[in-house]
N, C-alpha and C positions, 0 to 999 in steps of 0.2 A: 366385447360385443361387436358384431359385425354388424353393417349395414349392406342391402341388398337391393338394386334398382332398378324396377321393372320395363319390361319396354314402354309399357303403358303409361309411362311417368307418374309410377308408384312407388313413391319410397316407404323403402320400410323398415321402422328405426326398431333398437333395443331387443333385438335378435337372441337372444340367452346362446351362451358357446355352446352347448349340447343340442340345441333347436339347428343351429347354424351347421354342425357338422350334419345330423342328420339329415340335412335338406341336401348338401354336399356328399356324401355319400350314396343318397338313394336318386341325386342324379346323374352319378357316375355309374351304376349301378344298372339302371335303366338307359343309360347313353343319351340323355335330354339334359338340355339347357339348363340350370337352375332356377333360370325364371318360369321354366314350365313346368315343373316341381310346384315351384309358391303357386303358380294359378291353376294348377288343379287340385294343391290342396284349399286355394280360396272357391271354388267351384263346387266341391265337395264340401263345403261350411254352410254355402248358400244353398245347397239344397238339402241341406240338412231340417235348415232355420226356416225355410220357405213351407212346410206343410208339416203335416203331422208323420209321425214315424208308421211307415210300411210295414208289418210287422207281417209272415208270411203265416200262415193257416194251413197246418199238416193234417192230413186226415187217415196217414196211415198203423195209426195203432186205433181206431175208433171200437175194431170187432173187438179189443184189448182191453178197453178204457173209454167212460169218458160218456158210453150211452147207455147209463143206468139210470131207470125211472125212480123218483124220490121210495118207492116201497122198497126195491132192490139197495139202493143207497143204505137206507134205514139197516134193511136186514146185514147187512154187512157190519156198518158201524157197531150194532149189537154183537156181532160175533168175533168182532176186535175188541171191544171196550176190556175185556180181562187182562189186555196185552197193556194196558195202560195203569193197571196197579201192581207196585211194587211187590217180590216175595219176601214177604220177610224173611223169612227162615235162608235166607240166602245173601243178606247185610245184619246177620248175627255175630 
């Protein structure tokens, strides 16, 4: 286990050795400090935790999908439902 110590006088114990290289790696990687590695993945934690998830809203397959009135919906399902029973004659 490594231990890591931020400038902020954050220590930070019980680092698992595969957490520790990764973090060593990808700030070799990047050419940044290691401590600026751990504070922007702690940056990225808090604004994780801080509000609800963003989630984006596509609208380009709408002419596709997606703006069928419940009669359309209906008529559809009806015209799949056969796809939903087994042939027998075909697990004979």
């Amino acid at each position: 286990m490594e231990v890591f110590f931020v400038s902020l006088s954050l220590k930070v114990n019980n680092i698992d050795d595969t957490t520790a290289q990764w973090i060593k790696e990808e700030s070799k990687r990047r050419g940044i400090e290691v401590e600026q590695v751990i504070l922007e993945l702690i940056h990225k934690g808090l604004n994780i935790e801080r509000g609800p998830a963003q989630l984006q809203t596509y609208h380009d397959l709408d002419a596709l999908a997606g703006t069928w009135n419940e009669e359309q919906a209906n008529e559809f399902m009806n015209a799949i439902s056969d796809f939903e029973k087994p042939d027998d004659h075909l697990w004979q």
